[in-house]
MIZA-522649 format. One line per field, with one value per residue: residue in one letter; x, y, z of N, C-alpha, C in turn. Coordinates in pm, whole numbers, plus 50000, padded with zeros to 5 digits. Layout:
<nodes>
rest = (A_...)
nX = (X_...)
nY = (Y_...)
nZ = (Z_...)
caX = (X_...)
caY = (Y_...)
caZ = (Z_...)
cX = (X_...)
cY = (Y_...)
cZ = (Z_...)
</nodes>
This chain:
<nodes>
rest = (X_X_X_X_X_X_X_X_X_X_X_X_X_X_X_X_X_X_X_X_X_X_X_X_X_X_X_X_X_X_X_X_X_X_X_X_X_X_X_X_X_X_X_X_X_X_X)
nX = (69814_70132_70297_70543_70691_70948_71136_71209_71229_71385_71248_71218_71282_71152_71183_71228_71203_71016_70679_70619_70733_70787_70742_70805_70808_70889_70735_70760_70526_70353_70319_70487_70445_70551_70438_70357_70414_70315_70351_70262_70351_70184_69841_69727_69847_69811_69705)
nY = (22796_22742_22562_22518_22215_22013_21731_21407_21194_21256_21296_20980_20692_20399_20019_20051_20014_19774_19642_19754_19967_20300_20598_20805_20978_21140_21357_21548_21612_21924_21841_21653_21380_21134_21168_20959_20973_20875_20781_20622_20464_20268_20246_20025_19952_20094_20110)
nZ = (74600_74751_74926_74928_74995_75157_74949_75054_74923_74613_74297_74155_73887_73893_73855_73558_73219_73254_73299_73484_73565_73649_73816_74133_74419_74688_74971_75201_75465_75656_75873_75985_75817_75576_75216_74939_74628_74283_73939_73734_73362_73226_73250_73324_73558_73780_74124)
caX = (69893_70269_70369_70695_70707_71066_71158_71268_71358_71384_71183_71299_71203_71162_71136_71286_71214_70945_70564_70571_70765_70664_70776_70759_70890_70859_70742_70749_70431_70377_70310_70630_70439_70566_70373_70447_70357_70355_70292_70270_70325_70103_69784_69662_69937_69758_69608)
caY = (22802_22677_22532_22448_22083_21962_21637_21340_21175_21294_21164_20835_20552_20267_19901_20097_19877_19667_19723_19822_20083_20456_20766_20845_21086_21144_21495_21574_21759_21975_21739_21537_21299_21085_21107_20929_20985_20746_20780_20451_20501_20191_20280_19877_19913_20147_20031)
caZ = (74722_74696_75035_74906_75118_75085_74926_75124_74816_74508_74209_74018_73804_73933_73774_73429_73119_73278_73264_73602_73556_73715_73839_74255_74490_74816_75015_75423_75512_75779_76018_75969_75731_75449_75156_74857_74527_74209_73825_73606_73242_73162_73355_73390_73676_73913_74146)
cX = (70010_70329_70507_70755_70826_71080_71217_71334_71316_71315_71295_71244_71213_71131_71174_71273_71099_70773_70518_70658_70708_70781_70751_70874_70814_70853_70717_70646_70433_70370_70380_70537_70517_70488_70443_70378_70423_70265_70314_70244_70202_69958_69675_69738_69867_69643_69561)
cY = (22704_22681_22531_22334_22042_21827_21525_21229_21181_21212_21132_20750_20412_20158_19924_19937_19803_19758_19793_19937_20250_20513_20774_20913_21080_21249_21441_21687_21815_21936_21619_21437_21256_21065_21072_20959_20888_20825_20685_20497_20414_20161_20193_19835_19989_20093_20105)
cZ = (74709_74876_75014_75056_75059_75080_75028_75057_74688_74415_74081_73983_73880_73857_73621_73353_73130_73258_73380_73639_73583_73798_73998_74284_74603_74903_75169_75403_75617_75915_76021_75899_75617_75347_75011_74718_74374_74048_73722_73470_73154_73281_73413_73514_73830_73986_74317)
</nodes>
């Protein structure tokens, strides 16, 4: 199933270079929520 939820902001790197470095974006669900989403390349960062 493909809601297609539109972006609120586009995904980007954040912290580039560092070890905390990672990947998020940001979708609007159907109930005007913000959710955010995150992917850490070094995965002693998630937390």
């Amino acid at each position: 199933m493909n809601e297609g939820l539109p972006f609120f902001l586009e995904p980007m790197v954040r912290f580039k270079g560092r070890q905390e470095e990672h990947v998020t974006f940001f979708l609007i669900d159907p109930a005007n929520n913000l959710l955010e989403f995150k992917y850490y390349h070094d995965h002693s960062m998630v937390y």
